[in-house]
MDAnalysis code that builds the backbone (N, CA, C; Angstrom):
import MDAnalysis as mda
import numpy as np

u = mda.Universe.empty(711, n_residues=237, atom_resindex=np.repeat(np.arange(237), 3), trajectory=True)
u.add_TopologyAttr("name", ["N", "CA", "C"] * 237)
u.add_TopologyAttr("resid", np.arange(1, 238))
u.add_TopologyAttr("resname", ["UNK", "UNK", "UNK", "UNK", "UNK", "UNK", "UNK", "UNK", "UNK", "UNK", "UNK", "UNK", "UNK", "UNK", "UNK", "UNK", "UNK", "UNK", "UNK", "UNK", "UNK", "UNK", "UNK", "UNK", "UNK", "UNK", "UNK", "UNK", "UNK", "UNK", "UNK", "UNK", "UNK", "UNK", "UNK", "UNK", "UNK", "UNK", "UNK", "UNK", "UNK", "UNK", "UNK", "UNK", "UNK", "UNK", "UNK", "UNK", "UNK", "UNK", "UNK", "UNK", "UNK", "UNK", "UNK", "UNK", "UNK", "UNK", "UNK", "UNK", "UNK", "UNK", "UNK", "UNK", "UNK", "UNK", "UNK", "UNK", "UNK", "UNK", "UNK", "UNK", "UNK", "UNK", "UNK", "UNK", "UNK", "UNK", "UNK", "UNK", "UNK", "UNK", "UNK", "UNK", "UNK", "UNK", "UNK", "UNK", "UNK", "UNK", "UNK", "UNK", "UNK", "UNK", "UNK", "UNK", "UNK", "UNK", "UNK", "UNK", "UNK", "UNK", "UNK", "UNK", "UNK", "UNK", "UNK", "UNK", "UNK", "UNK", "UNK", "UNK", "UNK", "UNK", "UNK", "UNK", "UNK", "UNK", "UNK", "UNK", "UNK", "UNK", "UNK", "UNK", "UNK", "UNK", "UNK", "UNK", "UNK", "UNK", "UNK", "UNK", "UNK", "UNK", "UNK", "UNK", "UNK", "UNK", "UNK", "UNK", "UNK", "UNK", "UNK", "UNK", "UNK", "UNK", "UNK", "UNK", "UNK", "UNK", "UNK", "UNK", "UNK", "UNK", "UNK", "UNK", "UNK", "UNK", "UNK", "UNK", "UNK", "UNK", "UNK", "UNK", "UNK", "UNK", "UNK", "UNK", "UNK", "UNK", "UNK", "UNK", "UNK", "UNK", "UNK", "UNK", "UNK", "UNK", "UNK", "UNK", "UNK", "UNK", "UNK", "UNK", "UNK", "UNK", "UNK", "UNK", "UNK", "UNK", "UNK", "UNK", "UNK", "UNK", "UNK", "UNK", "UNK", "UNK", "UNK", "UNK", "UNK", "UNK", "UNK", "UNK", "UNK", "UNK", "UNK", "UNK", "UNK", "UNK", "UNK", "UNK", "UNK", "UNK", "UNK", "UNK", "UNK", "UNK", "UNK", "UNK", "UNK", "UNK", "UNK", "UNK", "UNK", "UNK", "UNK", "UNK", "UNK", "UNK", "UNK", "UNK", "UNK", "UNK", "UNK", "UNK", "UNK"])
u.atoms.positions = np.array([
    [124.253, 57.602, 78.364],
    [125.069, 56.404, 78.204],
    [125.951, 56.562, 76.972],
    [126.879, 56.192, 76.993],
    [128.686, 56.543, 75.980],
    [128.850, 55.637, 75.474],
    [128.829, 55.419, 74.360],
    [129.208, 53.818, 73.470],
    [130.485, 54.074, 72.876],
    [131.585, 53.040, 73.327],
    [133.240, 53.459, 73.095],
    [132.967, 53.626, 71.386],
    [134.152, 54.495, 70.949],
    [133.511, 54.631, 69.381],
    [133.772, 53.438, 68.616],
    [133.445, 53.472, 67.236],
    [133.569, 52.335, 66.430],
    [133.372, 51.226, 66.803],
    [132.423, 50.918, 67.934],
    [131.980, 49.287, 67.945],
    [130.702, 48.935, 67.717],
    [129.440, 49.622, 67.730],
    [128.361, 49.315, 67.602],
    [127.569, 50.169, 66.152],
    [128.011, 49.458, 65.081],
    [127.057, 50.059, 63.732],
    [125.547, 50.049, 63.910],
    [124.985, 50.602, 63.381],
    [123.712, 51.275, 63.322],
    [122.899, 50.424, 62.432],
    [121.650, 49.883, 62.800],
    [120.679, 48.867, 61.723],
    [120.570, 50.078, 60.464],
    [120.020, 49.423, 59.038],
    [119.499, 49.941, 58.260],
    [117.491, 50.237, 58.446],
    [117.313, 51.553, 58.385],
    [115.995, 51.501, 58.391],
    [115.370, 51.990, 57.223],
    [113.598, 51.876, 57.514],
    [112.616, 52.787, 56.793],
    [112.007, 52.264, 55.409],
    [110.936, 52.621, 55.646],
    [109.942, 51.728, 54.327],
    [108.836, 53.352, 53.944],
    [107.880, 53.462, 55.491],
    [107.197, 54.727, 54.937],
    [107.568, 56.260, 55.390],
    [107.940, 57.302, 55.320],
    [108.370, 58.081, 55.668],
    [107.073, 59.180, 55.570],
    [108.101, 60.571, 56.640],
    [107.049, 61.858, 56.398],
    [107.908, 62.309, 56.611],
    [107.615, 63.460, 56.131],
    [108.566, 64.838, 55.874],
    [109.959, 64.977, 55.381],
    [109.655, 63.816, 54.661],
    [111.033, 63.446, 53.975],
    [110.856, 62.254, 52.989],
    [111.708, 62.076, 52.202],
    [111.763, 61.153, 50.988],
    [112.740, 60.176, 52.383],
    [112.347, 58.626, 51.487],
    [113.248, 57.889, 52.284],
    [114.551, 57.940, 52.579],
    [114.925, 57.685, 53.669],
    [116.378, 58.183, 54.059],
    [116.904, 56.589, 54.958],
    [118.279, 56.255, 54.456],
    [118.756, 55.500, 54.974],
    [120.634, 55.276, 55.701],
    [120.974, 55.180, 56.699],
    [122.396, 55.326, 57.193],
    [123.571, 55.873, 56.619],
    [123.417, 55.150, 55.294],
    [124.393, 54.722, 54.320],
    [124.494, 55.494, 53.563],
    [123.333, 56.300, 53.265],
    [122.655, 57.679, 52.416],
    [123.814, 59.058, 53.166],
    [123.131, 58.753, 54.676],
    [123.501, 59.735, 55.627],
    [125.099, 59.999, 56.287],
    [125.665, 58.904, 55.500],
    [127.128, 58.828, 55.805],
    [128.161, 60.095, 55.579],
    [128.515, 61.205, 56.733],
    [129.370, 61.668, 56.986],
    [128.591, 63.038, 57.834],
    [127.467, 62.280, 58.223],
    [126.656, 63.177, 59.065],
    [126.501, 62.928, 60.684],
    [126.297, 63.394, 61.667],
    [125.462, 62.747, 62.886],
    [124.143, 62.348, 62.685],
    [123.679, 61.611, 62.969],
    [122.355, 61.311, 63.110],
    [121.673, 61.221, 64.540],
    [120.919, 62.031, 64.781],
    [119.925, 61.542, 66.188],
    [118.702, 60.456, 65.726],
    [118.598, 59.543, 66.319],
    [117.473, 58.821, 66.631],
    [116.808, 58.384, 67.305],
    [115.241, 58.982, 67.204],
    [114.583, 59.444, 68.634],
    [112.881, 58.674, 68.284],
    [113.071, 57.392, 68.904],
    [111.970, 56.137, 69.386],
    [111.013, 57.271, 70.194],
    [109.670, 57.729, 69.625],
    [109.015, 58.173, 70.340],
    [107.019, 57.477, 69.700],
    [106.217, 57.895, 70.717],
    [105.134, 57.185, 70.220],
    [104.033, 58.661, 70.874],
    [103.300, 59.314, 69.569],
    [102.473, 60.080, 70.010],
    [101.677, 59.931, 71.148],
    [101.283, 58.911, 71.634],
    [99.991, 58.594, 72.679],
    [101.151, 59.071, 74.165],
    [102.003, 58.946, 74.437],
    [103.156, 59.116, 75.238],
    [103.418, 60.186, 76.025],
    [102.942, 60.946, 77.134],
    [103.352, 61.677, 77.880],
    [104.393, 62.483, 77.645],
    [105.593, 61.192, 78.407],
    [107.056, 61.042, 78.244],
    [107.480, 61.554, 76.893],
    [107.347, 61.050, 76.300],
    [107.741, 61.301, 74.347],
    [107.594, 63.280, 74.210],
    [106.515, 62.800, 74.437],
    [105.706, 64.412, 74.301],
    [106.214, 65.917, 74.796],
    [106.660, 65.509, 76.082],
    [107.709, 66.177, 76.719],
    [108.828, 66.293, 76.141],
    [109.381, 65.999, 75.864],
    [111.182, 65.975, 75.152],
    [111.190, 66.098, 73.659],
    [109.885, 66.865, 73.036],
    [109.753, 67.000, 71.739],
    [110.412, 68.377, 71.297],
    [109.848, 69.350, 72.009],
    [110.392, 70.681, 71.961],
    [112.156, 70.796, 72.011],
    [112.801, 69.650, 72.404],
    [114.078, 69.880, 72.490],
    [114.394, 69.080, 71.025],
    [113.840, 68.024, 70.297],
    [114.198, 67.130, 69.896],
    [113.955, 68.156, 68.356],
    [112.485, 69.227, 68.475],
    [112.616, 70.099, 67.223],
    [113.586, 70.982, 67.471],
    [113.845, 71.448, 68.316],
    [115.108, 72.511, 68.517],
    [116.421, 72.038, 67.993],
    [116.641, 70.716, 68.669],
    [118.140, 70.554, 67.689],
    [118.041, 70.369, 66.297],
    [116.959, 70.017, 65.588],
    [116.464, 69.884, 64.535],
    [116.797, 71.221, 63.615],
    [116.122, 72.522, 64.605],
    [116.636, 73.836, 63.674],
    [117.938, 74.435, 63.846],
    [118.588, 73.909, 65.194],
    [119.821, 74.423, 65.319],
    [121.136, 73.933, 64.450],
    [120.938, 72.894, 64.355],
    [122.106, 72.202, 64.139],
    [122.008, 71.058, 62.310],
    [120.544, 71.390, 61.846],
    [120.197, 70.758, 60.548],
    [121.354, 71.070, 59.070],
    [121.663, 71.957, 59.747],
    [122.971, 72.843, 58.337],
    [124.210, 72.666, 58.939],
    [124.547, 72.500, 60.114],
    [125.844, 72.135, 61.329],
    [126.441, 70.490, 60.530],
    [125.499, 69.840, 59.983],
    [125.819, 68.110, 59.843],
    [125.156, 67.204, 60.196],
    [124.095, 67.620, 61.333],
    [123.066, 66.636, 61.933],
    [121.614, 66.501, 61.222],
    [121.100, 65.091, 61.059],
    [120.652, 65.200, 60.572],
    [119.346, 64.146, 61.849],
    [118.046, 64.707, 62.290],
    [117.293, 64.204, 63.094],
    [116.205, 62.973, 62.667],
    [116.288, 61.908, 62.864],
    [115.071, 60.947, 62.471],
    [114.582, 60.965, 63.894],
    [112.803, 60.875, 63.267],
    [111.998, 60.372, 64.239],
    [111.695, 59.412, 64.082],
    [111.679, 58.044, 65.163],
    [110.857, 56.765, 64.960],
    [110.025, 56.167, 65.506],
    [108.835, 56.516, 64.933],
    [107.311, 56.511, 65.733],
    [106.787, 54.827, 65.698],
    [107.168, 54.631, 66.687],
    [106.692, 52.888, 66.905],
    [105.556, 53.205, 68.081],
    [104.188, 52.970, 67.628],
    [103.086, 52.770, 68.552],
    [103.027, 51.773, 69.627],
    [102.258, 52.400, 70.715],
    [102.319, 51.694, 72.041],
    [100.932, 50.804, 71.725],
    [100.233, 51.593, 70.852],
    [98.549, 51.129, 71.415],
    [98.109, 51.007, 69.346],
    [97.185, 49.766, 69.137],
    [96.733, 49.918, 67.811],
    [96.395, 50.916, 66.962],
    [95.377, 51.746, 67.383],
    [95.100, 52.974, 66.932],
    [96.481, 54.244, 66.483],
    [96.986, 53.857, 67.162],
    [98.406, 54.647, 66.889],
    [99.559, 54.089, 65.854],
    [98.764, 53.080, 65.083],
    [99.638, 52.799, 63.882],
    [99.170, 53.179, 62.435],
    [97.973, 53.710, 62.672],
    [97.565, 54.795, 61.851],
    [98.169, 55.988, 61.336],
    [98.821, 55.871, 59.851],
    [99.798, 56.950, 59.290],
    [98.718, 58.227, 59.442],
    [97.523, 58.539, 59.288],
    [96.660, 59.791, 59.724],
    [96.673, 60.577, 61.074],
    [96.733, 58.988, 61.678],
    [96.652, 60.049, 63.178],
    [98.105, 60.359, 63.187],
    [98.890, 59.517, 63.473],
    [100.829, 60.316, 63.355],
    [100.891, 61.629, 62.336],
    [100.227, 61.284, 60.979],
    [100.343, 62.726, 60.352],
    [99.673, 63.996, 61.198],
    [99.071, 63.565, 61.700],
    [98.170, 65.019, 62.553],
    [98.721, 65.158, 64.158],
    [99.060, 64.037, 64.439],
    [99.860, 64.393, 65.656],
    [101.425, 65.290, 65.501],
    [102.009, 65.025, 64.021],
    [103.156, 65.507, 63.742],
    [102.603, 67.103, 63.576],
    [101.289, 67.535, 62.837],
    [101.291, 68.771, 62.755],
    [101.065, 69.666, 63.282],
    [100.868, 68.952, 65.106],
    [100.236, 69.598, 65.928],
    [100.924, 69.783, 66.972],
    [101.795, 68.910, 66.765],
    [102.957, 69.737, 67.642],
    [104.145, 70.170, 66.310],
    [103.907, 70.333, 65.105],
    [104.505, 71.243, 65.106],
    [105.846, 70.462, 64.518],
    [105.993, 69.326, 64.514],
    [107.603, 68.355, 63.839],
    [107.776, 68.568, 62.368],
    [109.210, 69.459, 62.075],
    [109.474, 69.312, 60.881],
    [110.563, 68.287, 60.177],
    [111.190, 67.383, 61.070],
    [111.979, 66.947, 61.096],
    [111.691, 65.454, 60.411],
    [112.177, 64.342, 59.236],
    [112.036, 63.420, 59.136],
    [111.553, 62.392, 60.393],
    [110.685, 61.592, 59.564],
    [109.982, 60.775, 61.137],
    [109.661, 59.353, 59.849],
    [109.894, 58.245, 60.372],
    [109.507, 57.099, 59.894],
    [108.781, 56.011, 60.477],
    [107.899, 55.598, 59.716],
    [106.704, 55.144, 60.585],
    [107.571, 53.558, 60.796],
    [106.724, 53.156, 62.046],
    [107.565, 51.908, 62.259],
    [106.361, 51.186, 63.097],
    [105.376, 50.775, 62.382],
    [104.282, 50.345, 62.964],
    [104.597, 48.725, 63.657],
    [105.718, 48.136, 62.637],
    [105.711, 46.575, 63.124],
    [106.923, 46.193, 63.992],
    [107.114, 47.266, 64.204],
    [108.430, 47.687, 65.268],
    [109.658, 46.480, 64.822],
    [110.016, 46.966, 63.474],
    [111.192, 46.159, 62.968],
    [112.342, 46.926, 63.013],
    [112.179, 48.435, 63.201],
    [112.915, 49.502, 63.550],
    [113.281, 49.331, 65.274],
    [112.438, 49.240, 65.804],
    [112.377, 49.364, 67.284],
    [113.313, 47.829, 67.787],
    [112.852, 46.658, 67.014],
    [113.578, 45.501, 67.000],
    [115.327, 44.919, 66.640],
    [114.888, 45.874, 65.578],
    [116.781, 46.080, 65.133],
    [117.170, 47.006, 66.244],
    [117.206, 48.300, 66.572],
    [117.887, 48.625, 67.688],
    [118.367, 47.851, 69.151],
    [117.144, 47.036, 69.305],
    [116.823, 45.731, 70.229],
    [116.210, 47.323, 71.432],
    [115.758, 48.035, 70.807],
    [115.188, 49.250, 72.085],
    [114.088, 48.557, 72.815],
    [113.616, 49.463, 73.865],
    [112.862, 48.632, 75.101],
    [111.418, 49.979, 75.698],
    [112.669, 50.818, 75.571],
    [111.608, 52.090, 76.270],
    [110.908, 53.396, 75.476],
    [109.819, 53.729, 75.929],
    [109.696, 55.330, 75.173],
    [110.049, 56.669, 76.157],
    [110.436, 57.749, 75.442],
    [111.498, 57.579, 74.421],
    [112.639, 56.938, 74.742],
    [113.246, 57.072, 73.504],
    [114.728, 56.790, 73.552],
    [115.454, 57.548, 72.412],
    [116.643, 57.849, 72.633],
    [117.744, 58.903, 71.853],
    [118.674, 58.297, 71.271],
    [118.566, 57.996, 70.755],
    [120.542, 57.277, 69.539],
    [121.053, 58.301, 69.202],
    [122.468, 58.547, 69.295],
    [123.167, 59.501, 68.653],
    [124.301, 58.452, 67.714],
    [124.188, 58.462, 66.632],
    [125.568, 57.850, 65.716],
    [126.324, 59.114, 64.857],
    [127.504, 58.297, 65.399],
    [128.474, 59.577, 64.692],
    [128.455, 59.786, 62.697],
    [129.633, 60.503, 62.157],
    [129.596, 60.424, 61.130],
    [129.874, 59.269, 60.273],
    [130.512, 58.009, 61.010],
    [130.579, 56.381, 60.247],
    [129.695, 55.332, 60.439],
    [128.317, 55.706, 61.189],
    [127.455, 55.523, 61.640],
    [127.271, 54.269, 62.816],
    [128.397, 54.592, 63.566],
    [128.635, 54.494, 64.826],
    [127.856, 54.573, 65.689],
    [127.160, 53.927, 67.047],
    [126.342, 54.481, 68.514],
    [127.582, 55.292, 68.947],
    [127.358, 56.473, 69.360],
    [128.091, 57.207, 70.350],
    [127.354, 57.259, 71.780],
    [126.041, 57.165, 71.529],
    [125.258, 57.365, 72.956],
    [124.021, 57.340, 73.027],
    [123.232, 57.113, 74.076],
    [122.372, 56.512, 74.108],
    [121.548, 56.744, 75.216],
    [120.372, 57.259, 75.567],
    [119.539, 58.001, 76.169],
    [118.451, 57.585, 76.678],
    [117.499, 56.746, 77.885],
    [116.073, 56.173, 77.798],
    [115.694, 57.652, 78.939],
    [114.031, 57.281, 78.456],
    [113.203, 58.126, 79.001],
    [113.786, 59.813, 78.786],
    [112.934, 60.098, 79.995],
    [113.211, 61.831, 79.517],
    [114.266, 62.542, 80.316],
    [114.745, 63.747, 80.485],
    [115.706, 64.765, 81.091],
    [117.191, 63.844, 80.138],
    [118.089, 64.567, 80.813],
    [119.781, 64.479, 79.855],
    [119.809, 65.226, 79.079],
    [118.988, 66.036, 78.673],
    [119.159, 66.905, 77.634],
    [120.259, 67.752, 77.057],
    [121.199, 68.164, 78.019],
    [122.189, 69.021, 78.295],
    [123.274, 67.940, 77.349],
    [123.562, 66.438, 78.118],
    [124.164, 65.751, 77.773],
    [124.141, 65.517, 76.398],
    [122.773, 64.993, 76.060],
    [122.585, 64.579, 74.751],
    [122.824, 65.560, 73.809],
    [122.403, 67.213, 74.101],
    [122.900, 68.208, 73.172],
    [124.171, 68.460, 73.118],
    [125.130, 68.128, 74.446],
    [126.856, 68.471, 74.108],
    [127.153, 67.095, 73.541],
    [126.942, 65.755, 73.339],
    [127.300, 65.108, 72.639],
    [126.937, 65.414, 70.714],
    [126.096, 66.089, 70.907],
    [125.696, 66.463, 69.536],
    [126.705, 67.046, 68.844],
    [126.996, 68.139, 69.780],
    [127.896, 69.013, 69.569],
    [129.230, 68.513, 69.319],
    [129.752, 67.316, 69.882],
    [131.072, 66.850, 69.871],
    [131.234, 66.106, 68.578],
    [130.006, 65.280, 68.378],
    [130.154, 64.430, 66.810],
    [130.090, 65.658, 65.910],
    [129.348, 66.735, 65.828],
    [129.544, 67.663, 64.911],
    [130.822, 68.145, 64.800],
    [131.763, 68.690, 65.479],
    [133.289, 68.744, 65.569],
    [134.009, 67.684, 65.160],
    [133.853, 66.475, 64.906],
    [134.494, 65.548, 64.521],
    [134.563, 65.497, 63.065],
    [133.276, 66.126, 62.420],
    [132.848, 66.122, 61.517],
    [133.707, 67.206, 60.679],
    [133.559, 68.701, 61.549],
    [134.368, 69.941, 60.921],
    [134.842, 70.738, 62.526],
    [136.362, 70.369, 62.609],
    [136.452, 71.136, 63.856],
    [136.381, 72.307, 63.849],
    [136.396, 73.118, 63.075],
    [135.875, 74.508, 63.181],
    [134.326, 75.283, 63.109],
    [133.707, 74.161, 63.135],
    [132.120, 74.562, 63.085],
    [132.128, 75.349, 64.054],
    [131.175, 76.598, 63.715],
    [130.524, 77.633, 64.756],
    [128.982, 76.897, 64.761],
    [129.132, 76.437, 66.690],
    [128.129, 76.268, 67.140],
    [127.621, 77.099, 68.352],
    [126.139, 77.059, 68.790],
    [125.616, 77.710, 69.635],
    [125.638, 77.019, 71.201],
    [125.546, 78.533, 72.295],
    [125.650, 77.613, 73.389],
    [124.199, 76.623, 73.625],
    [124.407, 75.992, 74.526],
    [123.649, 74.649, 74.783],
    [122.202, 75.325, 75.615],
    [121.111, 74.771, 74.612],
    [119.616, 75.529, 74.992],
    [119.308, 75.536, 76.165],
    [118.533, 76.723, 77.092],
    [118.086, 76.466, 78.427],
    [116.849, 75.376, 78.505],
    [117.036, 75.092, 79.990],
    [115.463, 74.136, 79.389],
    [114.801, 74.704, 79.429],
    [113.497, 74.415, 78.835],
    [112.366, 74.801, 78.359],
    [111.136, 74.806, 79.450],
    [111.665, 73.480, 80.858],
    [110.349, 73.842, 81.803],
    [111.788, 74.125, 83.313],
    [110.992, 74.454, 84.226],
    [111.425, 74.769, 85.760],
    [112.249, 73.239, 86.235],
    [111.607, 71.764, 86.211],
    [111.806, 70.549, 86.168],
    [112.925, 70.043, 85.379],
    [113.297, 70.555, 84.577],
    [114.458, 70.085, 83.336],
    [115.446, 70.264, 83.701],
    [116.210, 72.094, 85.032],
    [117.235, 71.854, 85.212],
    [117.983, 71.022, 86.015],
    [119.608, 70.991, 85.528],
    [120.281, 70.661, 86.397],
    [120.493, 70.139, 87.865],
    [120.152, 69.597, 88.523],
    [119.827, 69.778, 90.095],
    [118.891, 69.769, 90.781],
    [117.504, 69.742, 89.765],
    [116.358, 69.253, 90.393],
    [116.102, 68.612, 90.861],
    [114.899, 68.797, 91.947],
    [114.705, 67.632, 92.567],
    [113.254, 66.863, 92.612],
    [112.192, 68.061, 92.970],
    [111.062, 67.891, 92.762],
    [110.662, 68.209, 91.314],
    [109.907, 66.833, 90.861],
    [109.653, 66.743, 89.667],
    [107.881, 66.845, 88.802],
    [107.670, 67.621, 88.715],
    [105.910, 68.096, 88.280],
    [105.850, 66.814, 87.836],
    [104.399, 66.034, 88.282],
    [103.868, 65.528, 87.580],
    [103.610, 65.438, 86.161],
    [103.742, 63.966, 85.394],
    [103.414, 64.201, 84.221],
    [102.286, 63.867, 84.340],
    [101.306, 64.702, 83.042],
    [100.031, 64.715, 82.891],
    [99.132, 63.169, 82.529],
    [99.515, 62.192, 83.250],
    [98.732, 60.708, 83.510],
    [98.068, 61.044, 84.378],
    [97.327, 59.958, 84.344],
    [96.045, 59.495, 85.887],
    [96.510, 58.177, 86.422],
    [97.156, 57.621, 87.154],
    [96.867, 56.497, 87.894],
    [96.047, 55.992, 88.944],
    [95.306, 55.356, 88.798],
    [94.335, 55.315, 90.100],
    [94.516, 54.545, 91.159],
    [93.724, 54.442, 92.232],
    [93.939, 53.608, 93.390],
    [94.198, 54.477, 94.425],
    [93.423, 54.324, 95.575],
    [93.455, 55.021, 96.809],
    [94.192, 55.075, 97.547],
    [95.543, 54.441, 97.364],
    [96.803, 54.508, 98.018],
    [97.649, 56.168, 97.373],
    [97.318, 56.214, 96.907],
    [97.675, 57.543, 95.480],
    [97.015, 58.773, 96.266],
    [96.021, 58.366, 96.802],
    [95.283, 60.097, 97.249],
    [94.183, 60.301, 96.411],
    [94.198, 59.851, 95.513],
    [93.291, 60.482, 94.432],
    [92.484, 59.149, 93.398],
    [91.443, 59.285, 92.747],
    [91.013, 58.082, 91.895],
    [90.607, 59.476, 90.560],
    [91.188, 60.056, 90.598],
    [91.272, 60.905, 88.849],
    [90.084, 61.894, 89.265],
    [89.556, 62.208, 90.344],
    [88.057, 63.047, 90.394],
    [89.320, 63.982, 91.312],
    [88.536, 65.730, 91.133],
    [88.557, 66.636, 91.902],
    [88.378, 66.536, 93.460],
    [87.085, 65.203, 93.674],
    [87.046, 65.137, 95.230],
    [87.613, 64.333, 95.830],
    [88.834, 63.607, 95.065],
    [89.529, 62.752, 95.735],
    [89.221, 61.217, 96.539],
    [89.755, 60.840, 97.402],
    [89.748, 59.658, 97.860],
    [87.958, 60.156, 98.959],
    [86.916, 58.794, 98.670],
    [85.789, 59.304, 99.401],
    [85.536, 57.659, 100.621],
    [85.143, 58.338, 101.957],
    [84.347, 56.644, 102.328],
    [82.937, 56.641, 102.331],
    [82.361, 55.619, 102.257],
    [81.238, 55.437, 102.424],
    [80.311, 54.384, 103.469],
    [79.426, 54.568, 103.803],
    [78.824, 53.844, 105.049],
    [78.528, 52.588, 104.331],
    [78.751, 51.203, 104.403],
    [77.811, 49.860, 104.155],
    [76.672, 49.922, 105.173],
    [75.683, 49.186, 104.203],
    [74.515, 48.719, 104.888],
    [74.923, 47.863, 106.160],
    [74.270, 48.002, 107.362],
    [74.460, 47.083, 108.538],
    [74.558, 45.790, 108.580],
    [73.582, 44.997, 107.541],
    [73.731, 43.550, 107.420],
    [74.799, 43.198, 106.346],
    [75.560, 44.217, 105.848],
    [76.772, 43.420, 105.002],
    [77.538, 43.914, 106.178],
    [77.666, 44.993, 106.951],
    [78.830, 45.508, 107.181],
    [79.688, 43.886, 108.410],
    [78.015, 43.428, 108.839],
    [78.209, 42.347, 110.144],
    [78.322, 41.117, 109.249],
    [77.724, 40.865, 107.976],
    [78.602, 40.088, 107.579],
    [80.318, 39.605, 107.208],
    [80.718, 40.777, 106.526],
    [81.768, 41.049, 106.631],
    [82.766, 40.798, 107.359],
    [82.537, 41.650, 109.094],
    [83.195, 41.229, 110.218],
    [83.149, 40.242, 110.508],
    [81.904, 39.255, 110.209],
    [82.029, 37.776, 110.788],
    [83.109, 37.323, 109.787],
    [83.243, 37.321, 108.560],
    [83.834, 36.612, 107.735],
    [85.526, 36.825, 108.085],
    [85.879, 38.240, 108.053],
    [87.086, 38.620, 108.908],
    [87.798, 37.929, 110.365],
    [86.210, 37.971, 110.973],
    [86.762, 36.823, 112.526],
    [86.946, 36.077, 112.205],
    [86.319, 35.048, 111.291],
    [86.316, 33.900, 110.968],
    [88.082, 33.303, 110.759],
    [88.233, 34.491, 109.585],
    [89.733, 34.418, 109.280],
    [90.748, 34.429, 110.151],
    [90.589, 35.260, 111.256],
    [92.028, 35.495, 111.997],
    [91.979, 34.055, 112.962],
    [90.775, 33.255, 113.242],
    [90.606, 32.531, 114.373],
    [91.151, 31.340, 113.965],
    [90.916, 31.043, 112.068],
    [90.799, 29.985, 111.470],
    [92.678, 29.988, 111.079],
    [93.378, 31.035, 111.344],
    [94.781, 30.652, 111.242],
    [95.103, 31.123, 109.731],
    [93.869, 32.030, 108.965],
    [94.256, 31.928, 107.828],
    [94.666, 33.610, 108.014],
    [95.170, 34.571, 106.542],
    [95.611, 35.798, 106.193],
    [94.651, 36.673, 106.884],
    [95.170, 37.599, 107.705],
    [94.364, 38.695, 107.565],
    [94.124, 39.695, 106.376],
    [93.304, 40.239, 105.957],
    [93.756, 41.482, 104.649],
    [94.250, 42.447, 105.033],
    [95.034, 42.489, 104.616],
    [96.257, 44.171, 105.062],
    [95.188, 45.577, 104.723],
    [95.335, 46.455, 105.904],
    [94.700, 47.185, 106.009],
    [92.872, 47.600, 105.894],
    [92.957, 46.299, 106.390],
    [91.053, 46.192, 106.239],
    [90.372, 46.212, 107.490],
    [90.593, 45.743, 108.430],
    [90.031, 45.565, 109.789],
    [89.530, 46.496, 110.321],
    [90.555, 47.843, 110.565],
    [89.389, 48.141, 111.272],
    [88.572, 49.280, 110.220],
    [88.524, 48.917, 108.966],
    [87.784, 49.625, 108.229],
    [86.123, 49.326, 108.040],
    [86.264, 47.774, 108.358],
    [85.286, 46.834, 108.547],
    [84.397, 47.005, 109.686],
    [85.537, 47.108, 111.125],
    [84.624, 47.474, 112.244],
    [83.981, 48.523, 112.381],
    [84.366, 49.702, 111.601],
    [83.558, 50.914, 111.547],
    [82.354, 50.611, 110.761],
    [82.199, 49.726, 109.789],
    [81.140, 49.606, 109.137],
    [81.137, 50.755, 107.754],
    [82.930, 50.432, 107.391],
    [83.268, 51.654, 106.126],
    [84.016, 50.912, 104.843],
    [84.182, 51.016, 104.117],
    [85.005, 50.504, 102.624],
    [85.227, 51.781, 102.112],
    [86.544, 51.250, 102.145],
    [87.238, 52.745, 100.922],
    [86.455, 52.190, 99.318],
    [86.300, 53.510, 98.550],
    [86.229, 53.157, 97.429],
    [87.153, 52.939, 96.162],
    [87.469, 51.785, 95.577],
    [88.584, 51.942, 95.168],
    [88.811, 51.869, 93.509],
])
């Protein structure tokens, strides 16, 4: 997403920082800035990290300068320990500011994890990114505010992706590593998958009576139950 230039200024952030002394817009003025809403517990986030340190080493001496802004999904994750150890374990060298009361996340008025801000060098939105893939995009926009900056910068071509799923034109997309459950899915998170099982005879005829009861009495049938009932079976769910 393209934000026409010069209309949308950038909030002021940051109170606790890592891997960096505090850093603020106004500080950063005549730079690009990426800003990248991500939350360790996050799949999604997690995935699009390896690109998010890459522009970090490519382009850190180019003019760009990368914030991370770790606003937690879940309590435990507003813990500056666990973010410090989640940062060292994958490996982030890049400024990251903790944003536990999501006053960061609030001033942007952001919604999703992740999300990508790119502001130019007057600290401008140029563009704007939810969830994961664009990568291509978001790195040639990088590239364009950096030229604005010094049109003669020598920059590099634009990184391959990093998984099979990332390029261009894909279609089938690997699972991300969640569990959702429910037997409509195929699966309830076990190796043996969706199982049935026999009811005892005197529930199974209770049951069916209660079912007749229903269709005779004018009221709902339950979607997809009947004849699971007459077999004397319940999915497990």
């Amino acid at each position: 997403m393209r934000v026409e230039k010069g209309k949308v200024r950038a909030p002021e952030i940051g109170r606790v920082w890592l891997n960096s002394t505090p850093l603020s817009f106004r500080q950063l003025s005549g730079r690009a800035v990426l800003v990248d809403f991500w939350d360790y517990t996050c799949v999604n986030c997690i995935r699009t990290l390896p690109y998010v340190q890459t522009w970090h080493e490519r382009y850190k001496d180019k003019g760009l300068t990368v914030i991370g802004v770790h606003t937690p999904e879940f309590t435990f994750a507003q813990y500056e320990s666990n973010v410090e150890r989640a940062i060292r374990e994958f490996g982030l060298t890049y400024p990251i500011v903790i944003d536990s009361n999501r006053e960061i996340w609030k001033a942007f008025a952001n919604r999703y994890w992740p999300t990508k801000y790119l502001l130019d060098k007057d600290g401008y939105l140029r563009f704007g990114h939810f969830g994961e893939g664009g990568y291509g995009e978001c790195e040639q926009v990088i590239q364009e505010l950096l030229r604005e900056i010094d049109p003669n910068v020598a920059l590099p071509t634009l990184m391959e992706p990093v998984r099979e799923e990332d390029h261009v034109g894909a279609v089938c997309y690997r699972a991300s590593g969640e569990i959702y459950l429910g037997n409509r899915r195929g699966r309830i998170g076990n190796d043996g998958g969706l199982k049935k099982i026999r009811l005892p005879t005197m529930f199974s005829r209770r049951r069916r009576k209660k079912t007749s009861s229903m269709r005779t009495g004018g009221g709902l049938q339950p979607p997809n139950t009947s004849r699971q009932w007459k077999q004397g079976r319940i999915l497990c769910d």
